[in-house]
C-alpha positions in Angstrom: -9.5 86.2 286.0 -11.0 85.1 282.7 -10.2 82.1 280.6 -10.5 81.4 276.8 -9.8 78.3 274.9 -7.4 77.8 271.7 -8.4 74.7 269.7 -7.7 73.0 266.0 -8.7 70.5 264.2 -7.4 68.3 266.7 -10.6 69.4 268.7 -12.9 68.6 265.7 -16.2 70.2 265.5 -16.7 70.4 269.6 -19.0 73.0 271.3 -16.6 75.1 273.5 -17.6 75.4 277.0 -19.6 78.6 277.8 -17.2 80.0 280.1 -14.8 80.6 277.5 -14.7 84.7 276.8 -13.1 84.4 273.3 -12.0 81.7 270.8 -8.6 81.3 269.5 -8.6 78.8 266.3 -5.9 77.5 264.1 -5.6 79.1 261.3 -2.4 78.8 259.1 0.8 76.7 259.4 4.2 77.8 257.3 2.8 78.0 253.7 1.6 74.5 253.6 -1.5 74.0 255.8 -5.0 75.3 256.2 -6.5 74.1 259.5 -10.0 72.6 258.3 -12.3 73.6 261.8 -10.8 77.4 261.5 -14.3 78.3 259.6 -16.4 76.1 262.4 -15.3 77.9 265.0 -15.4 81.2 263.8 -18.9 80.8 262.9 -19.4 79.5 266.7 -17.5 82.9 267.9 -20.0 84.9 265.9 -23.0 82.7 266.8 -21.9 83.5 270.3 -21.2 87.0 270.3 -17.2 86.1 271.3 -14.1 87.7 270.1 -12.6 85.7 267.7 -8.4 85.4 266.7 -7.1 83.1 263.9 -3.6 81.6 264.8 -0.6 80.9 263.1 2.5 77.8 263.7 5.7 79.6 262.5 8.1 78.1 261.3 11.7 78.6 261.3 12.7 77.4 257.4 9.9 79.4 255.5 10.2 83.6 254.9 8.1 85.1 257.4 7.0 87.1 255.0 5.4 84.8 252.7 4.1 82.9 255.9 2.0 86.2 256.6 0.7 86.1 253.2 -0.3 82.6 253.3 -2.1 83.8 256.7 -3.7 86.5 255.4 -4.9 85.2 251.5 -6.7 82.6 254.3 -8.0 85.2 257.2 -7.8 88.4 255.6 -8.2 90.8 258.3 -8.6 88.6 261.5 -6.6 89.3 264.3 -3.9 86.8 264.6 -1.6 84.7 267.5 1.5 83.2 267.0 2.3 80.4 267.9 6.2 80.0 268.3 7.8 76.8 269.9 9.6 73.9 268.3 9.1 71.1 266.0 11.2 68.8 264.6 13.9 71.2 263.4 12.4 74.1 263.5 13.0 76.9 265.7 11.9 80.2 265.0 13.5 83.2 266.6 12.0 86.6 267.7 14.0 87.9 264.6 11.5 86.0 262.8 8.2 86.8 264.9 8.9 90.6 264.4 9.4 90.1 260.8 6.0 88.2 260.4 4.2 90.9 262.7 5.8 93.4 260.4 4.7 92.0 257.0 1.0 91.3 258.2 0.7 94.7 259.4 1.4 95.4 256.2 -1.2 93.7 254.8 -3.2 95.5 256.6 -3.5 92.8 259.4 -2.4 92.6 263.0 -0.6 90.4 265.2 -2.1 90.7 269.1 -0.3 88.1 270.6 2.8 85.8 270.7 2.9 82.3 272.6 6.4 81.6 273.5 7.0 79.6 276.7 9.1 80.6 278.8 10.7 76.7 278.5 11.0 77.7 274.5 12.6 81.3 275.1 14.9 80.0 277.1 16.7 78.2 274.1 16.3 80.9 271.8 16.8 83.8 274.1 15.8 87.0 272.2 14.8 90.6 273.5 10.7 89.7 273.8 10.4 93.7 274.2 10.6 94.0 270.4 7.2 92.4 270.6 5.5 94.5 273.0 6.6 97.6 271.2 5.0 96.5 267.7 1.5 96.1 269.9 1.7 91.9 271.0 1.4 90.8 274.3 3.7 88.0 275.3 1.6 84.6 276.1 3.4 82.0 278.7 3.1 78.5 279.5 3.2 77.0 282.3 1.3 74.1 283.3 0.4 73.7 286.9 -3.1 74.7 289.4 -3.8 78.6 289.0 -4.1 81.7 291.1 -3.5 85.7 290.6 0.6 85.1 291.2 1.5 81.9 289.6 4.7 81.3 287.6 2.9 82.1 284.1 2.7 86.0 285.0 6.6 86.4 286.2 8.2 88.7 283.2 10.8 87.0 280.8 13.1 88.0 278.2 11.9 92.4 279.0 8.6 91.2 278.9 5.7 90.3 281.5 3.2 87.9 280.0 -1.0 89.5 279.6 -2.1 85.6 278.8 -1.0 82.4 280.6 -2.0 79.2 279.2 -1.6 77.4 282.5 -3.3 73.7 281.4 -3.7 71.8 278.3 -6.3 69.4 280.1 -9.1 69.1 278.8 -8.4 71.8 275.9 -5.4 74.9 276.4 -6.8 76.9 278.8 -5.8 81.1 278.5 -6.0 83.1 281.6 -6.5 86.8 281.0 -6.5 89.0 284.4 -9.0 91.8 282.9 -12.6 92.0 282.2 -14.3 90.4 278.7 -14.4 93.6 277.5 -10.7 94.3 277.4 -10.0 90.9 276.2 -12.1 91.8 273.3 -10.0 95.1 273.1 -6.7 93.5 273.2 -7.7 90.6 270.6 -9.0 93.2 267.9 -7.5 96.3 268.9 -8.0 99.4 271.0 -11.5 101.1 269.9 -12.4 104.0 271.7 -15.6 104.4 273.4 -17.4 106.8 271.8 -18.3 108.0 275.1 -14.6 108.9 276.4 -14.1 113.1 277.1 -11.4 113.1 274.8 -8.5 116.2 275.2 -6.9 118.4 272.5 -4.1 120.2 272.0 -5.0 123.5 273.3 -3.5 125.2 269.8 -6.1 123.8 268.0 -8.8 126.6 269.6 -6.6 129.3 267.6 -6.0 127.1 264.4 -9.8 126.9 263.7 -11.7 129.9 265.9 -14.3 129.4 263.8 -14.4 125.3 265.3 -14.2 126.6 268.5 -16.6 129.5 268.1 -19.8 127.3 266.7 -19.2 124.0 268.5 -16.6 124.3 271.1 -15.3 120.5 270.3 -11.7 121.6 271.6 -12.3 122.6 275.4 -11.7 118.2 276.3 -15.1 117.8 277.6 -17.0 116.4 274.4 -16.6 113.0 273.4 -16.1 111.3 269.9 -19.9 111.5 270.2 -20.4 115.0 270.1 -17.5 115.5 267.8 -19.2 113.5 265.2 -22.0 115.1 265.5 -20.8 118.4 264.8 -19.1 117.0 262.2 -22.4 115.8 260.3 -23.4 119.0 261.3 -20.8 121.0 259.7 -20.6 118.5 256.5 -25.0 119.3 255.7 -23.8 122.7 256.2 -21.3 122.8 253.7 -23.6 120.6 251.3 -26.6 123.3 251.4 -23.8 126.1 250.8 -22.7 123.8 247.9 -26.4 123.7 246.2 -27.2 127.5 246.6 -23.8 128.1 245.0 -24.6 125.9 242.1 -27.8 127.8 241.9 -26.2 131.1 241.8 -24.0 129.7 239.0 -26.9 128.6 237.0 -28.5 132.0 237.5 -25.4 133.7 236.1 -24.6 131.4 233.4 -28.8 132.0 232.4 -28.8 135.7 232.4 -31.5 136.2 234.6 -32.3 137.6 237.8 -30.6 139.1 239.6 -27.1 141.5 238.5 -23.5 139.3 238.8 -22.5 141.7 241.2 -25.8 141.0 243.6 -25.6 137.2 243.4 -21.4 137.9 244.1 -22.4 139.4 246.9 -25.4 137.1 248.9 -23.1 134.0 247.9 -20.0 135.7 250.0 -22.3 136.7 252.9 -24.1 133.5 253.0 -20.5 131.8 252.8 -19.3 133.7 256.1 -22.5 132.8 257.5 -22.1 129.4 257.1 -18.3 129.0 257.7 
């Protein structure tokens, strides 16, 4: 197990302790507040080479849609948490969390996670399964002394919690059973290794013979690598096939040299070469 912290202004300007494997910091509330350490602690997470995730309070009486706005004119791009329990009168619904996920994707942002306690869903009930199937992992709360089977990992509402804040003493504490690595992966997204063998349709081979007959990128045992590479390859091809046919133009359009019907024919044979 790994731990992160999520903090606010309410924490200040602190230091986070350096077990945490990512930082979660307020962000955005409704369409009203702006948390005023969100920039501090980002600036920590990149001084420390940690994942970092803006979050968001929802609340129940504002559009989700203009609450993702408001999120996003403040964080652009950063990954972003939800945080979804009651205050006051407000009680959002997973109607609402979908509809704020949806309008920040289309933005061009993401939401990675939702924190809803089990306590909370339990009053607003809701199929948490919508969630999961948009890409956010479902983050429980239960406070009490951890281990691997505790309370905050039993599933809820169709949906098994990835994160369980299991203490809010001295700072909410996030337990992710993974490695830093896929922490970092689930905060800002899946990015392949560029390492990974990756597998193709084996239609591809007779869509592009001539792919398959120069580099062979379609038999699944290259990797993004290689691909790329070929790629670059293929594009500085292309390019020097682009200049010689701009010099044969120039040499037709000039009236020297060689006869239309000669330059016609090396430009086609160097084309089939090249292609």
């Amino acid at each position: 197990m790994i731990k992160y912290y999520d903090v606010s202004s309410f924490q200040g300007t602190m230091q986070l302790p350096s077990d945490t494997a990512a930082i979660v910091a307020k962000a955005t509330e409704g369409n009203y507040y702006r948390d005023s350490s969100y920039a501090w602690f980002k600036q920590q997470a990149t001084d420390r080479g940690l994942p970092f995730s803006g979050y968001h309070f929802l609340k129940q009486e504002i559009d989700p849609a203009v609450q993702a706005q408001y999120y996003h004119d403040f964080a652009g791009n950063v990954p972003c948490m939800l945080d979804v329990e009651t205050e006051g009168s407000s009680h959002p619904t997973v109607d609402q969390v979908v509809a704020f996920t949806l309008a920040l994707q289309r933005l061009g942002g993401r939401v990675w996670g939702a924190y809803i306690p089990r306590w909370y869903w339990s009053q607003i009930g809701g199929d948490l399964s919508r969630l999961t199937a948009l890409g956010a992992v479902l983050i429980s709360s239960n406070y009490t002394s951890y281990s691997d089977t505790g309370p905050g990992w039993q599933p809820y509402g169709g949906a098994t919690p990835a994160v369980w804040q299991y203490t809010s003493t001295p700072l909410d504490t996030n337990a992710f059973k993974g490695t830093p690595a896929e922490l970092a992966a689930l905060i800002n997204g899946d990015n392949m290794d560029p390492s990974t063998p990756l597998t193709f349709d084996p239609r591809i081979t007779g869509w592009y013979p001539d792919i398959a007959k120069d580099g062979g990128v379609w038999t699944g045992t290259q990797s993004l690598n290689d691909v790329l590479t070929w790629m670059a390859a293929r594009v500085g091809h292309l390019v020097h096939v682009t200049e010689n046919l701009q010099k044969s133009v120039n040499a037709l359009q000039g009236g020297a040299g060689a006869s239309p019907q000669a330059v016609a024919a090396e430009t086609l044979a160097e084309l089939k070469a090249k292609l």
